[in-house]
N, C-alpha and C positions, 0 to 999 in steps of 0.2 A: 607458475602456481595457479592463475586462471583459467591458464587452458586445463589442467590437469581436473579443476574442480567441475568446468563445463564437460568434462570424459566423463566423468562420474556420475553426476548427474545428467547427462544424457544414457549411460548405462541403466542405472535405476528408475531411470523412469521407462525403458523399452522391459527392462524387468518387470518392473510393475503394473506396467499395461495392455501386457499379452496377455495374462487369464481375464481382462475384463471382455475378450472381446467372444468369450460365450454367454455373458450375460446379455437374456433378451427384452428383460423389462429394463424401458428407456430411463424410469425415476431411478432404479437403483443403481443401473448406467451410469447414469449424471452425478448420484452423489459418490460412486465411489471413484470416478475421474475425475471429480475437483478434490477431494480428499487426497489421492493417490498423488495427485497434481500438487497442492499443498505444502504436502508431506516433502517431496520431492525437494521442492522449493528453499523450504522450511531448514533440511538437512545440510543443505549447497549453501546457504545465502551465506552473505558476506555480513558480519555482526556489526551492527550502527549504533554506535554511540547515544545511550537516552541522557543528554548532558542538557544542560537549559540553556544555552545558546541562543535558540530561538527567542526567550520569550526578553534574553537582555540587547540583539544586539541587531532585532526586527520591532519596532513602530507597532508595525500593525498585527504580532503577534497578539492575540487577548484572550481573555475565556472563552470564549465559542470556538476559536481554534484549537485549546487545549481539551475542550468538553469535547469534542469532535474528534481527536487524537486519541482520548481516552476511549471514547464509544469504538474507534477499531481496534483495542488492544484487547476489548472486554468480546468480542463479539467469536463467539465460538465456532459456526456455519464459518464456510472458505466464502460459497458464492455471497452471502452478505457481506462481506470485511470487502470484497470486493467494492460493492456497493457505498460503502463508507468509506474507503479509499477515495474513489473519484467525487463524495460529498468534499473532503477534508483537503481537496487539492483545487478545485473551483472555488472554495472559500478563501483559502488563502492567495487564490491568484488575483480573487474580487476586493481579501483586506489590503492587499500587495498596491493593486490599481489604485483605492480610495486614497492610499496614503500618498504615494506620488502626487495626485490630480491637487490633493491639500497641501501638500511643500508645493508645487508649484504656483497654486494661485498665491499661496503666504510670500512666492517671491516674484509675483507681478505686482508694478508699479501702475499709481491708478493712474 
């Protein structure tokens, strides 16, 4: 089933991004390669579960990661969501570290 959906999406995207290569202006270029790119993406992806998992069965899940989560689900631009992806993913790897660093000092003996 994975390989079939990486055929297809590899199909659609050599569809999709053969007329972009007579466009000469680089701006509309770019937006319509990450769009095209997106879209692509968008069609293929494999559907992930929005269940609250996270915020019962992670510590250091809290508002800022959820405010954070929300700002890439709101954000309409590809190249930004990008942006707020790798925000939303160094936060969590930063709440991830503090929580650890505090169960471990809570279990050194003084």
């Amino acid at each position: 089933m994975i390989e079939i959906k990486k055929d297809l999406f590899l199909n659609e995207l050599k569809t999709n991004l053969l007329p972009l290569s007579s466009i000469d202006n680089i701006e509309d270029l770019y937006h319509n390669f990450t769009t095209t790119l997106s879209y692509s993406i968008n069609k293929f992806s494999i559907e992930v579960s929005s269940n609250k998992r996270n915020s019962k069965t992670n510590p250091w899940y809290d508002k800022d990661c959820k405010s954070v989560r929300r700002a890439i689900k709101e954000v309409v631009d590809e190249s930004l969501k990008i942006g707020n992806i790798k925000i939303y993913k160094a936060l969590t790897k930063r709440k991830k570290r503090q929580c650890v660093r505090k169960r471990r000092e809570s279990l050194t003996p003084l």
